[in-house]
C-alpha angles and dihedrals in degrees: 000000000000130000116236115229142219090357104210109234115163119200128180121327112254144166125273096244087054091044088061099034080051099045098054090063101054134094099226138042128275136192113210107203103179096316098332121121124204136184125233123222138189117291126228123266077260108052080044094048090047094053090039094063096043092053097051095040097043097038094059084048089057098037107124084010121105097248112083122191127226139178139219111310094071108098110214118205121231098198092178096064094021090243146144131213130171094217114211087244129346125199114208120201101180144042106309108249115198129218095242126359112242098055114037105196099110124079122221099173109051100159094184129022132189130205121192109195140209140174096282102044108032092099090054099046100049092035123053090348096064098036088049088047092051089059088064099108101209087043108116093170148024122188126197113201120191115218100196099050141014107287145120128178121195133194114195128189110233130183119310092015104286113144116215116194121210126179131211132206117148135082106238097058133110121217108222100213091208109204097058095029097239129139125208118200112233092239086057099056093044101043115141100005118131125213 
C-alpha cells in the first residue's frame, strides 16, 4: 500500500508571521503557499530510501568541505512569494541566512534542493513548487527524483540567470549535482527502492 504524501489539508488563511508563530507550535509539518496553509504527511519506504542515499552519498563527499546537506525538516523561505517549503533534502553552500533573527529555524539560502515525488505530490513539485523555488536568489538547482520509476529532472541556474532543464532515465547514467561538483551514479540514488 502506498503512503500518501504530503496529504493536502488546508486550514484558515493566514499571514505569513502567524504561519510561522503558529508552526513552531505544532506536532507535525506544514507548507505555507501565499496564505495557504497545508498540511505534510509521511512519505513512502521509497521516498524515504531515495533521501536517504543522497544524503549519505553526498554528505561523505562534502564532509571537511564548506556545503552541508540537510533533509526535510529545514524549512527554506521563499521571500518572494511569502512562502514556506520543507524541502526532501537541501544542500547549503554559504553562510546559512535565516528568515528572521531571533529564531533560526528557516532557511533563506538553499543552493541546491531536492524533490523526491509520488503520486500524490508530483503536480505540486513540478508546478508551483518548482516556479516558487526558482525565485530563491542564492538557489543554483533544483532536482526532481521519482520515486515510482527511474527518473530524475534537473534545473540548473546558468550564467546570467537563465535556467536549463535536463532529464535523466536510464540506468547507466550519472546526475552532476552542479553546485558542489559531485556526481551520483543512477543505481546509487536509487539503492535499495522497489518498484
Amino acid at each position: 500500500m502506498e503512503v500518501k504524501e504530503p496529504a493536502p489539508k488546508y486550514f484558515p488563511k493566514m499571514s505569513a508571521s502567524e504561519f510561522l508563530e503558529w508552526e513552531r507550535k505544532q506536532e507535525f509539518k506544514h507548507e505555507y503557499v501565499n496564505g495557504e496553509v497545508l498540511a505534510m504527511s509521511g512519505a513512502s519506504f521509497n521516498h524515504n530510501r531515495i533521501a536517504t542515499n543522497i544524503i549519505i552519498d553526498a554528505g561523505s563527499f562534502l564532509k571537511g568541505k564548506s556545503c552541508n546537506i540537510f533533509g526535510s525538516d529545514l524549512r527554506i523561505s521563499v521571500k518572494l512569494k511569502d512562502s514556506y517549503f520543507y524541502p526532501d533534502v537541501t544542500i547549503i553552500c554559504d553562510e546559512p541566512e535565516f528568515d528572521g533573527e531571533k529564531i533560526k529555524d528557516t532557511l533563506k539560502n538553499p543552493a541546491v534542493i531536492f524533490e523526491i515525488l509520488s503520486s500524490s505530490t508530483e503536480d505540486y513539485d513540478i508546478g508551483r513548487k518548482q516556479i516558487y523555488y526558482m525565485q530563491i536568489k542564492s538557489l543554483k538547482q533544483y532536482i526532481i527524483i521519482d520515486s515510482k520509476k527511474i527518473n530524475i529532472r534537473t534545473i540548473t541556474k546558468k550564467e546570467e540567470g537563465v535556467w536549463k532543464f535536463d532529464e535523466l532515465s536510464t540506468v547507466n547514467a550519472n546526475l552532476f549535482i552542479e553546485p558542489i561538483n559531485f556526481h551520483i551514479s543512477i543505481p546509487d540514488i536509487y539503492k535499495g527502492v522497489k518498484f
